[in-house]
C-alpha angles and dihedrals in degrees: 000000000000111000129248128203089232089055087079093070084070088059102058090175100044084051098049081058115111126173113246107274079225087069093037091059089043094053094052093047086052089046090049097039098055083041089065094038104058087037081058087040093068096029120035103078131231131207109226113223142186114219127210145162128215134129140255120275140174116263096215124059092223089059093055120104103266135186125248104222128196110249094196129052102245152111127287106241106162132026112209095185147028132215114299097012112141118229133180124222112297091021101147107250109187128336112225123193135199126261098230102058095196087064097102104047083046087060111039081056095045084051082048095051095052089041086058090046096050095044085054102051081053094056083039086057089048099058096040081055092055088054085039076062104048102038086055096056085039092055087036090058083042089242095117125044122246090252098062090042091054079039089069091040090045087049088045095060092050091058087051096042087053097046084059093051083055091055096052086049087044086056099049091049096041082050087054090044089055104043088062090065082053077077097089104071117204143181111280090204145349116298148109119267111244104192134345120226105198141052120229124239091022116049126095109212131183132221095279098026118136112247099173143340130250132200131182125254099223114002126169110271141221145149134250111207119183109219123198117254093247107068096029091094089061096052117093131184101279112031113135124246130209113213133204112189128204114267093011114114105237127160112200135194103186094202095054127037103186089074116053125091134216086023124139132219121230136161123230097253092189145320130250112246089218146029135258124249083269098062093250132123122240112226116182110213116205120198114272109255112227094024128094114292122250127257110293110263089263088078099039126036146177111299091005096144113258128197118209136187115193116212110232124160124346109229137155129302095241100044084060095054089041091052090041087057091048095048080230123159120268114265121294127231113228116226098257088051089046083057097039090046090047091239116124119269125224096233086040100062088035083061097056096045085071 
């Protein structure tokens, strides 16, 4: 029997029953509050970004730390510095010596020896000219034959071939020569050491081998992120990234900036073509011109860990929420927008591959 609002006159229980005024205002607070929520869903922004992890680094390869090798098989006799010490270019590092002691005397007498043989093919030279000399006037006066006149030039071409031969043999022994006063090893730049490999008096080392390692005091810093697959093909040289660095207090909302607080500015400096052996992207972050510097290199250091966010589209609350639940890519610049915004566009750069 369908039911009539009249009907409930006939239920006078049913009828004296209210719901609590408790549950009436919580119902209307629900009602207003979703109200709000999905009204701020559709309106309040959010800034898209791409977050990665990766470390600081020195931009250019000199300033990275470097080993001292050794450029003369030897021993390790004497130690001129100790860990941390700082040293300027030229400072002496570590002195190796041979292990035959007698080797340089060897070879000072062996360089003796084809000095005195050069010096005597020249003197050889000198005198096969002279009957060069002679034998010419004497065919030219038809007293000697053809034969014993091309005999003194022909002699004449073996001395020099020999004296070549010498100085081939001069060379080797002054190379030899040199490479033992490789054995005073010495700093290749400023810097601090930052360990020491090998222990003096006892240690066998090969031409190659790393006897300590050496970091620069200030080098040019940047950051390497490494950005998931994914979202490489949005970023673009420019963006700006927001940083967070290890140790440093820092509180970030990733949708919007302006809030956050501790946090760095930095500029995406270039993109890496291919990926690493883990799958993920390199990005090198630069410092953003115009914005506050980041910490002095006593705070951060090489290698100290970094965490970026890089600042891609601005797009509702709510179609964020919605993307985030449906694991989808960030948003995607159309062309025109890549051009208007001054970033690179794909067709662009696809254009101008051809």
């Amino acid at each position: 029997m369908p039911f009539k609002p009249e009907h409930i006159r006939h239920f006078h229980t049913l009828a004296s029953l209210q719901p609590p005024r408790m549950a009436r205002v919580i119902a209307w607070i629900l009602s207003v509050a979703i109200g709000i929520i999905a009204i701020l869903l559709f309106i309040v922004p959010w800034v898209q970004t791409s977050a990665g992890t990766g470390q600081v680094i020195a931009l250019s390869p000199l300033d990275r730390v470097q080993p001292i090798t050794a450029l003369v098989p030897g021993r390790v006799e004497k130690w001129f510095v100790q860990d941390g010490q700082v040293v300027a270019k030229g400072d002496k590092i570590a002195l190796l010596v041979d292990n035959d002691p007698n080797l340089i005397a060897r070879l000072q007498a062996e360089r003796a020896q084809v000095a005195a043989e050069v010096a005597s093919v020249q003197q050889a030279i000198a005198v096969a000219q002279l009957d060069v000399n002679r034998s010419a006037q004497l065919f030219s006066e038809g007293l000697i034959a053809r034969r014993d006149y091309e005999a003194t030039q022909i002699k004449v071409a073996e001395q020099q071939a020999k004296l070549a031969e010498s100085r081939a043999k001069l060379n080797r022994a002054d190379l030899a020569l040199n490479r033992q006063s490789a054995l005073l090893v010495t700093a290749p730049r400023d810097g601090r050491i930052q360990s020491i490999n090998a222990v003096a008096g006892a240690t066998l080392v090969t031409a190659g081998s790393q006897l300590a390692m050496l970091a620069p005091e200030t080098p040019a810093r940047v950051i390497e992120l490494m950005i998931d697959g994914r979202d490489i093909a949005l970023v673009r040289p420019g963006r700006t990234v927001r940083l967070a660095f290890e140790g440093w207090p820092a509180i970030q909302f990733s949708g919007w900036p302006s809030v956050a607080q501790g946090m760095f500015d930095g500029r995406v400096r270039s993109i890496d073509p291919s990926a690493q052996a883990t799958g993920l992207f390199r990005v090198i972050v630069e410092e953003a011109p115009g914005k506050a510097p980041w910490p002095a290199a006593a705070y951060v250091r090489v290698g100290a860990k970094v965490r970026g966010w890089i600042q891609m589209e601005t797009v509702p609350l709510g179609y964020e929420l919605w993307r985030q639940l449906n694991d989808f890519p960030l948003e995607f610049r159309r062309p025109a927008q890549e051009s208007e915004a001054g970033y690179p566009s794909v067709a662009t750069s696809k254009d101008q591959g051809k």
